[in-house]
C-alpha positions as CSV (number, residue, x, y, z in Angstrom):
1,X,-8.3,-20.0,19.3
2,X,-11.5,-18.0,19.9
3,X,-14.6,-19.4,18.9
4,X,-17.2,-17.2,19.8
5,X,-19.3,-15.6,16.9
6,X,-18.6,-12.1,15.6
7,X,-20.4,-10.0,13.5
8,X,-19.7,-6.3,12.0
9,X,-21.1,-3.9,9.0
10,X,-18.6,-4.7,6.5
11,X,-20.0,-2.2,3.7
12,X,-19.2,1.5,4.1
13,X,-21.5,3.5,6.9
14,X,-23.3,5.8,5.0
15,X,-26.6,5.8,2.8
16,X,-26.2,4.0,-0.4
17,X,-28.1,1.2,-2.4
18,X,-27.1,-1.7,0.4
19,X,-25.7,-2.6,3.5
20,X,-23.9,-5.8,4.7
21,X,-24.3,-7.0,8.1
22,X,-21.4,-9.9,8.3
23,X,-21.6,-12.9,11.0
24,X,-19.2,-15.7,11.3
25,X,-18.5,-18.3,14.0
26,X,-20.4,-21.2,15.5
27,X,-23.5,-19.7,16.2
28,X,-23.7,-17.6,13.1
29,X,-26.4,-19.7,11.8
30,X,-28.4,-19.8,14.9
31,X,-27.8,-16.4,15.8
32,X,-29.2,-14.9,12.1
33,X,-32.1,-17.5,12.5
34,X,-33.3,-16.3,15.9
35,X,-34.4,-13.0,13.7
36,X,-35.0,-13.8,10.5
37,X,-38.4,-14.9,8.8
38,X,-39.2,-15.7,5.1
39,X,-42.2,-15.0,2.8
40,X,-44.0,-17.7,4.5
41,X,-43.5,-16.4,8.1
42,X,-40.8,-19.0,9.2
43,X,-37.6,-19.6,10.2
44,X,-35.6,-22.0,8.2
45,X,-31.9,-20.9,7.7
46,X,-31.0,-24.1,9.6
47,X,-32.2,-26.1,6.8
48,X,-30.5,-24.5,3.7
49,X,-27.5,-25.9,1.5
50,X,-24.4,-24.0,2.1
51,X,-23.9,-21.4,-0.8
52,X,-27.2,-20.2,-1.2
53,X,-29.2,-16.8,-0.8
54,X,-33.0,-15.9,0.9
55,X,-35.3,-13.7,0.7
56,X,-37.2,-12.3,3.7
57,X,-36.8,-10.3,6.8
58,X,-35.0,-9.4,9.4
59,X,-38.0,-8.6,12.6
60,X,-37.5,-7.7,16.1
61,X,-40.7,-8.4,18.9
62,X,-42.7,-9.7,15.9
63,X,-42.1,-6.0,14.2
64,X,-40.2,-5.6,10.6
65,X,-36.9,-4.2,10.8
66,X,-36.0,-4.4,6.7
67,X,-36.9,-6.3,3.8
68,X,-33.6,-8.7,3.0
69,X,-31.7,-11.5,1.8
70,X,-29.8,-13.5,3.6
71,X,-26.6,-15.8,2.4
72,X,-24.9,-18.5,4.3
73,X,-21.8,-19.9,3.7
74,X,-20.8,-23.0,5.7
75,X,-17.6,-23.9,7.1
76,X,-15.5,-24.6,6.4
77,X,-15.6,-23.3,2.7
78,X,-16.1,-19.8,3.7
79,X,-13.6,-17.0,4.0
80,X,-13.1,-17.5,7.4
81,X,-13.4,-21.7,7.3
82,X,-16.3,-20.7,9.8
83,X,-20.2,-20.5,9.4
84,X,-20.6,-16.9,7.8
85,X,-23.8,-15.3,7.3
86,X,-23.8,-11.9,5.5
87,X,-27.7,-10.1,5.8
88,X,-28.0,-7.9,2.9
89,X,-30.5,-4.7,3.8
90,X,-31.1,-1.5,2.6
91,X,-28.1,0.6,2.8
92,X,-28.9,2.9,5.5
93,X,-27.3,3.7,8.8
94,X,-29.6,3.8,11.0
95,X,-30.8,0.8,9.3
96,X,-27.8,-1.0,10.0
97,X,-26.7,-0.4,13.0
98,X,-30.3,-1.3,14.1
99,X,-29.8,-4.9,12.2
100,X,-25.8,-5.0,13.8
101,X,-27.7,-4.6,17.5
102,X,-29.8,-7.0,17.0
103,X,-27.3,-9.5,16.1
104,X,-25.2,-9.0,18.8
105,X,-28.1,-9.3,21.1
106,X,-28.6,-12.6,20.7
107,X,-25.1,-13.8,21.1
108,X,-22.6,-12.1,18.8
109,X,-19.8,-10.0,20.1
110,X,-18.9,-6.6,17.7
111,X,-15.7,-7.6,15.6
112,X,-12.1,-6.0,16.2
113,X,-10.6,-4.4,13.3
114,X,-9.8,-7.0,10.5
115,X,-11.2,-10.1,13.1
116,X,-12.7,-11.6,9.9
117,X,-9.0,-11.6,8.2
118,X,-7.3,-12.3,11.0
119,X,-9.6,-15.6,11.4
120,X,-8.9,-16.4,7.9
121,X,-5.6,-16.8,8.6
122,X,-5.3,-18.1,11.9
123,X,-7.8,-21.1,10.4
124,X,-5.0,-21.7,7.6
125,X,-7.4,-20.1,5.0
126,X,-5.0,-17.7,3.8
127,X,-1.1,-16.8,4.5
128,X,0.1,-13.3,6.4
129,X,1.1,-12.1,2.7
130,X,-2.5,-12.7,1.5
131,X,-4.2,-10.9,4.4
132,X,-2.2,-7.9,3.7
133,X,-3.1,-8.0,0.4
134,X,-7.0,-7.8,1.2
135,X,-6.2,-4.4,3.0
136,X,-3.7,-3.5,0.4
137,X,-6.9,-3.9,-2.3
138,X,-8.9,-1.8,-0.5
139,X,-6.6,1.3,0.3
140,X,-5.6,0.9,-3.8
141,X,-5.1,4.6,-5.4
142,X,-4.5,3.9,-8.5
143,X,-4.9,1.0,-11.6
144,X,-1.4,-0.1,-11.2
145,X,-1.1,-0.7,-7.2
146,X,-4.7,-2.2,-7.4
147,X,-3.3,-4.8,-9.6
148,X,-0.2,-5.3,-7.7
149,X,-2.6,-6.2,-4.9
150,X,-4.7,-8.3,-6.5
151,X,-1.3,-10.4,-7.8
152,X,-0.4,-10.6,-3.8
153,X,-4.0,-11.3,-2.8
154,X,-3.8,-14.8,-5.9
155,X,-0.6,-15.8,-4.1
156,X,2.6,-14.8,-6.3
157,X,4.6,-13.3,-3.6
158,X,3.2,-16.8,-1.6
159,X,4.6,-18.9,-4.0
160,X,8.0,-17.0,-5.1
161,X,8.7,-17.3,-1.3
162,X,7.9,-20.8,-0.7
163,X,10.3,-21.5,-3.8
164,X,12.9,-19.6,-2.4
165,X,12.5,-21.3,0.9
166,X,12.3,-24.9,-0.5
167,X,15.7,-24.4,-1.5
168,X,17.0,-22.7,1.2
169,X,15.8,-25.9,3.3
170,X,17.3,-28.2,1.3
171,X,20.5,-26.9,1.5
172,X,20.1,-26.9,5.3
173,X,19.1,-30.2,5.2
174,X,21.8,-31.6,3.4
175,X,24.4,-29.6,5.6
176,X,23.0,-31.3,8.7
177,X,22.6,-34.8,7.3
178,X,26.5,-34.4,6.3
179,X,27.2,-33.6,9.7
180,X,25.2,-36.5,11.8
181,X,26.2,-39.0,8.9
182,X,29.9,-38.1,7.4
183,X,30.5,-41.8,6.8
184,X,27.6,-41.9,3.9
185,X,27.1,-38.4,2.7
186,X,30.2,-36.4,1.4
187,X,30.6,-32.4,2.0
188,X,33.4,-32.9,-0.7
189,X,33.0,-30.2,-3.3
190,X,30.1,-29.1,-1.7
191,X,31.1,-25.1,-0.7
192,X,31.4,-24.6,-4.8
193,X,27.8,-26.3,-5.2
194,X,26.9,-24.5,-2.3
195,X,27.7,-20.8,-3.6
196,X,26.2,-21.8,-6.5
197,X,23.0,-22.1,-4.9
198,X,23.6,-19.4,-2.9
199,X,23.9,-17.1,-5.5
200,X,20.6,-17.4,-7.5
201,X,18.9,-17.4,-4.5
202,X,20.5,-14.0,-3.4
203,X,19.4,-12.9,-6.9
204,X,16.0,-13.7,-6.1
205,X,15.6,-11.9,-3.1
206,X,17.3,-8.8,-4.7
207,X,14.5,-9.1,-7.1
208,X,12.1,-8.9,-4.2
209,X,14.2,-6.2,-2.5
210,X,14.7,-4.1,-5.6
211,X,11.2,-3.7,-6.0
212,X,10.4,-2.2,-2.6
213,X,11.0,1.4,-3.8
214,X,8.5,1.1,-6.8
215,X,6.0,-0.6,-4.5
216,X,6.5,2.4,-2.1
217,X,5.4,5.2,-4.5
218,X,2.5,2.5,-6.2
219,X,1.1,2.1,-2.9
220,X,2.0,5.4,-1.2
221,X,2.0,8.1,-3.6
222,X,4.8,10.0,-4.5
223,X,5.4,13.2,-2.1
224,X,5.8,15.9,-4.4
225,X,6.4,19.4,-3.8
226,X,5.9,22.8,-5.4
227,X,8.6,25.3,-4.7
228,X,9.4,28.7,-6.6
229,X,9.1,32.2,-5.6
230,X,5.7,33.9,-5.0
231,X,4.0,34.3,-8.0
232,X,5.1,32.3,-10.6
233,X,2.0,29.7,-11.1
234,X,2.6,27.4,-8.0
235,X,-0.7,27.7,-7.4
236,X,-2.0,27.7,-10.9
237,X,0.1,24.4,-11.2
238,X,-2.0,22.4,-8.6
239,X,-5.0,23.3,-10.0
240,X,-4.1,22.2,-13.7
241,X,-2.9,18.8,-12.3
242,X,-5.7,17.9,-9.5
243,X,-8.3,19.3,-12.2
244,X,-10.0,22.0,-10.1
245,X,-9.6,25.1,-8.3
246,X,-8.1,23.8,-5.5
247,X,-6.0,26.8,-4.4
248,X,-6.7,30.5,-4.7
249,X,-5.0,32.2,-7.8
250,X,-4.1,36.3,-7.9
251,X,-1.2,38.3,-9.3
252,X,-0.9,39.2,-5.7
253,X,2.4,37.6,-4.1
254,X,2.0,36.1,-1.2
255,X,-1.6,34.3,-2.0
256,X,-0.4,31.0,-0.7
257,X,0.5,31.5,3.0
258,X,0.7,28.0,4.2
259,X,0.9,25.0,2.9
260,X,-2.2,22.9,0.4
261,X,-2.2,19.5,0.1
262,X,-3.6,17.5,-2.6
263,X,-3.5,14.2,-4.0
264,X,-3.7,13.1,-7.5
265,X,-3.4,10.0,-10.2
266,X,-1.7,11.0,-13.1
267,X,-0.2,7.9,-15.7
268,X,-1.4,5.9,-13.1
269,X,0.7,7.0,-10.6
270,X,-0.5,8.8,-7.1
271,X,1.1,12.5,-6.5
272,X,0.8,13.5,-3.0
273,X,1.2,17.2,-4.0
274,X,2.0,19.9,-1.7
275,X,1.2,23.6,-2.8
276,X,3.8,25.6,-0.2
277,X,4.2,29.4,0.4
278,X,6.1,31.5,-2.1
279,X,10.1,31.8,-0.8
280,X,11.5,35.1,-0.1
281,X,12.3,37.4,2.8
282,X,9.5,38.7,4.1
283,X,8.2,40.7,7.6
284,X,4.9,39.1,7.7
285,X,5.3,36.7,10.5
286,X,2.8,34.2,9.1
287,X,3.8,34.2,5.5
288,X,7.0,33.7,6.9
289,X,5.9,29.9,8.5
290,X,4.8,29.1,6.1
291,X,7.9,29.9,3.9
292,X,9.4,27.8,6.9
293,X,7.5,25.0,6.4
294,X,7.9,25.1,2.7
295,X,11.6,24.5,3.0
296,X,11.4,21.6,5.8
297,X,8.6,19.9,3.1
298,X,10.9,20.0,0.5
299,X,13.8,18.6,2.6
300,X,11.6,15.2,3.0
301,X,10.2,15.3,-0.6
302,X,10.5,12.5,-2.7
303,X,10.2,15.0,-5.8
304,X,10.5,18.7,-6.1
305,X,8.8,20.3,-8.7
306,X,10.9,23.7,-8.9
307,X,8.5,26.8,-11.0
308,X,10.8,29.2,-12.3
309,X,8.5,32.5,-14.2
310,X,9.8,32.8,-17.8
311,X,8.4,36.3,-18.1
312,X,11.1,37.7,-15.4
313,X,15.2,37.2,-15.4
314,X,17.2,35.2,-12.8
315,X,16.9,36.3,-9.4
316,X,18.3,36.0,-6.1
317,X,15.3,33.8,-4.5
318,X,15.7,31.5,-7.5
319,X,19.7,30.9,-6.6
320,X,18.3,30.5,-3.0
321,X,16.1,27.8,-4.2
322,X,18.3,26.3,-6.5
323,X,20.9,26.0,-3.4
324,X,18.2,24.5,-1.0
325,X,17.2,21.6,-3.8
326,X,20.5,20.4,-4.3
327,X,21.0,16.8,-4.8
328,X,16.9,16.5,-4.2
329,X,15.4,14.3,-7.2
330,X,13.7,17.8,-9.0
331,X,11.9,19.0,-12.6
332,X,12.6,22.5,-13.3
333,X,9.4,23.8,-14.8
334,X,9.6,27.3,-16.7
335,X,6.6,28.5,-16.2
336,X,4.4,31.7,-18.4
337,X,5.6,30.6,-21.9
338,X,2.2,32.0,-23.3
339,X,3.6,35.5,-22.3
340,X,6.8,37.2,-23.4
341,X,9.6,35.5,-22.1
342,X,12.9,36.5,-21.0
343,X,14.1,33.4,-18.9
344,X,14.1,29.8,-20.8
345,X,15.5,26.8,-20.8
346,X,18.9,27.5,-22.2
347,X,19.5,30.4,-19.7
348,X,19.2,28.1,-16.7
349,X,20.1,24.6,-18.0
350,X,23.9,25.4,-16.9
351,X,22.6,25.9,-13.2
352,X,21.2,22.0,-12.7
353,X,23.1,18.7,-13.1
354,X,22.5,17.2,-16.7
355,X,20.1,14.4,-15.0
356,X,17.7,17.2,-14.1
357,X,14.5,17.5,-16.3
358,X,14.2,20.8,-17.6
359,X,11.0,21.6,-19.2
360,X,8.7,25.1,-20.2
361,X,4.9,25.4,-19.7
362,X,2.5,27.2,-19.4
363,X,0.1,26.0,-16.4
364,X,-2.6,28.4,-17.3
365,X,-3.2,27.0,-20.9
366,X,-1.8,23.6,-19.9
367,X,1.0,23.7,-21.9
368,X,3.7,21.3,-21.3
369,X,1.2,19.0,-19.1
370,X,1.6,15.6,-20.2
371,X,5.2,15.9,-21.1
372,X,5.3,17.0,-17.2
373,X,3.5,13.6,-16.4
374,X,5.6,11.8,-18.7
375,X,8.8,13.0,-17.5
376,X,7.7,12.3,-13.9
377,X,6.3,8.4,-14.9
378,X,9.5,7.7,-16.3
379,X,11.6,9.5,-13.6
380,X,9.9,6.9,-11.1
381,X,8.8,3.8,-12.8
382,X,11.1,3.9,-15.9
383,X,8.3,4.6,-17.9
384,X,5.3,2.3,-17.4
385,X,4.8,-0.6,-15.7
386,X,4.9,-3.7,-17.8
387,X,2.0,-5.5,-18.5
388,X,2.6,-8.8,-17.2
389,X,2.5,-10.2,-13.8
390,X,5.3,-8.7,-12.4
391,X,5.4,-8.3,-8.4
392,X,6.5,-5.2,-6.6
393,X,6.9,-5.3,-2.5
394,X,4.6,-2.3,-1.2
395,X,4.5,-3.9,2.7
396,X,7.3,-2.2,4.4
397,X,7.0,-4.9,7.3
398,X,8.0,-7.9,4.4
399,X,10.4,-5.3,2.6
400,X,12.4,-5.6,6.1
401,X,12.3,-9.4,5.8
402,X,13.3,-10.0,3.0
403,X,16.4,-7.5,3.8
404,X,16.8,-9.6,6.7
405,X,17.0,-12.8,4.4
406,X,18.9,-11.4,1.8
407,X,21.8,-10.1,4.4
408,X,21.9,-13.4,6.0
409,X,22.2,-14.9,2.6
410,X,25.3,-12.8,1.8
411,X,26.6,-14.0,5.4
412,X,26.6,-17.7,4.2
413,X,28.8,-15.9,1.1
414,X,31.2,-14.6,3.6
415,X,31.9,-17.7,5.9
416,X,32.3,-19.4,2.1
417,X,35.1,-17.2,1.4
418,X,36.7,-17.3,4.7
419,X,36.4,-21.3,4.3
420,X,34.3,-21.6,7.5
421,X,33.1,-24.9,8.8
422,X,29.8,-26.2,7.5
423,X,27.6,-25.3,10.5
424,X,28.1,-21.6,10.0
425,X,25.9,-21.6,7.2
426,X,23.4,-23.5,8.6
427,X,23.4,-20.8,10.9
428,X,23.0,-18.4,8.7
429,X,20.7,-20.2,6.6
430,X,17.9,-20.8,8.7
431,X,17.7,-17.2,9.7
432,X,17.1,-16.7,6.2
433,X,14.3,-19.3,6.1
434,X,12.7,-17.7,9.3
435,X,12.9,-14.1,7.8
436,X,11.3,-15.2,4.9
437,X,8.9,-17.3,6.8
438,X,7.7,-14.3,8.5
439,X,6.8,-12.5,5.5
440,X,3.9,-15.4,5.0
441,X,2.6,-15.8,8.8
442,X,4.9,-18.7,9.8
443,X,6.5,-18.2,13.4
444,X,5.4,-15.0,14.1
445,X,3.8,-13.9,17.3
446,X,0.8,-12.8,18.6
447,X,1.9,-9.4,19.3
448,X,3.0,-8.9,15.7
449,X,-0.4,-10.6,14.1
450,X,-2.8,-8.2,16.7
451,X,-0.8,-5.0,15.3
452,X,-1.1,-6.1,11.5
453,X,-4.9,-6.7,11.9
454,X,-5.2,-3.7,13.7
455,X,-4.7,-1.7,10.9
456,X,-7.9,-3.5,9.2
457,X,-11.3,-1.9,8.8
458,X,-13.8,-3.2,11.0
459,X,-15.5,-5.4,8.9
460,X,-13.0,-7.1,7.1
């Protein structure tokens, strides 16, 4: 394990109200000391309890750099169970990168991404699960995923997975004890006990497993696109749900030539919305990419939002669009109900599948809005999320885990059934306990830990 010091700016770098210059490792203490002077012109970090913060400054050749305070935090109760010392200055960049060269000048080394996590959890302060969490926080769009992190980061996945794995090894256990010792413990009855067990645990892991689509669109957003012909309030639509004139509205069709991305929190839930190009046969060879790239959006879209414009009758590019969104998870929004309509929703609702939300508005005097956000919140979450502590997989690399337990779970069902000897599902069983193992750092390797950290800010 390394032990050399590191040190990073761990606060955004950018003018604001403070800066944090972070330092952890052996030398942190001597390191920070070697520039660092209080009110009374010396330097006495070494001396201070653990836990505590300093006022004073941080000088180079005998010359101020910033006015500061310092705070130490001993190992091994610090985040990374190593000396850290975090130097507090004014929160400008040129400030800190002067304070950051100064450090590593006298003996740091600049931090990888997420070094300060990774050391966390390489020191056994904190499981795989947790550390993901911390970045998880961070990257949080909305209320609801910020809380699902937080419930990560205080250990509930942690502990619903040691549970689970208790009493998978148990189970292992007692099949291998049977084996070595068949004279003084009986296997007699033990496949009906046995797929018992089996069961609940596979019901708690489908738990886990059921939750990774929820988790998706908490953490990720949901990729929504607009589609409808030109002119019929795509446009006007964006700008009524992001809150501002994000894309160019005229009577004109054709406005929107390519493609305008925006995302949004609506119910607590993040829209990744994409404004595409009118469709309809047209000559002009760039509205006609974009009309291209409208369609292969809306082939990967998690949700179409399909405007149809109530002041005109059925035509052929609405059948077109209504044959390209088939079997796509879509809202059929009748738009330009403040004008005099000839379309609605009784003309059209025999041309969708009952399960698909019909609904008129008017995006230019918001009408229909929050029925719109509504509709879509329940479409995804099944209305909102409860208020207690439940726990929803947004970590694609754990969702794959637990699949991987769960399917070697249902293997120890099979070799049940077909009456298999005893060892096969102690096979089968501790696959299940490594997959799960995995999800929370034990026997992983290197290569795997490097890429997760990687993904870290630098100084995290």
């Amino acid at each position: 394990m390394e032990t050399n010091t590191i040190a990073a700016i761990s606060t955004a770098l950018s003018e604001g109200g403070i800066g944090i210059i972070r330092v952890s490792g052996d030398e942190a203490l001597n390191i920070v000391n070697s520039i660092f002077v209080n009110k009374d012109n010396k330097k006495t970090l070494l001396s201070f309890k653990t836990h505590t913060i300093h006022y004073g400054f941080i000088v180079s050749e005998d010359e101020i750099v910033d006015e500061v305070m310092v705070s130490i935090m001993k190992a091994p109760n610090s985040f990374t169970k190593e000396d850290v010392v975090e130097i507090n200055c004014h929160g400008g960049i040129l400030v800190c990168k002067k304070i950051l060269e100064l450090v590593l000048q006298n003996g740091a080394r600049l931090a990888e991404p997420g070094e300060f996590t990774k050391r966390a959890f390489l020191n056994g302060r904190i499981d795989l699960s947790k550390a993901e969490a911390v970045m998880d926080v961070i990257s949080s769009k909305n209320n609801q995923a910020l809380k699902n992190s937080l419930l990560h980061l205080e250990g509930r996945l942690f502990d619903k997975i040691k549970e689970i794995r208790e009493k998978t090894l148990y189970e292992i256990a007692f099949i291998e004890s049977a084996l070595d010792d068949p004279e003084h413990i009986s296997l007699d009855g033990y496949k009906e006990r046995l797929s018992s067990s089996i069961n609940y645990l596979i019901e708690e892991v489908n738990k886990l497993y059921d939750s990774t689509q929820k988790g998706k669109f908490l953490k990720e957003g949901i990729n929504t696109v607009i589609l409808g012909k030109p002119n019929v309030g795509k446009s006007s639509l964006l700008n009524v749900l992001s809150g501002y004139e994000k894309a160019i509205v005229t009577d004109i069709a054709g406005t929107t030539r390519d493609i305008i991305e925006e995302s949004v929190t609506i119910n607590d839930i993040s829209l990744n919305l994409i404004d595409t190009a009118g469709i309809r046969e047209t000559d002009d060879y760039v509205e006609n990419i974009g009309v291209s790239r409208a369609k292969k959006y809306a082939d990967s879209a998690d949700l179409i939002l399909f405007i149809m414009d109530a002041t005109k009758p059925l035509s052929k590019e609405d059948e077109e669009i209504i044959d390209l969104i088939k079997n796509k998870k879509t809202i059929v929004l009748i738009n330009k109900i403040d004008a005099k309509c000839v379309l609605s929703k009784e003309n059209v609702s025999n041309l969708f599948s009952d399960d698909c939300a019909i609904l008129e508005i008017s995006a230019k005097e918001s009408i229909g809005i929050k029925k719109l956000e509504d509709i879509i919140e329940d479409m995804f979450l099944e209305g909102k999320l409860p208020s207690n502590d439940e726990l929803y997989i947004t970590n694609m690399r754990q969702a794959q885990e637990i699949k991987n337990a769960l399917d070697s779970f249902n293997m120890v069902l099979d070799s049940i059934l077909k009456d298999l000897p005893e060892d096969f599902y102690s096979i089968d069983l501790m696959n299940a306990y490594a997959s799960l193992g995995k999800i929370i750092g034990e026997d992983v390797d290197d290569d795997l830990v490097n890429e997760i950290f990687s993904k870290f800010c630098m100084g995290k």
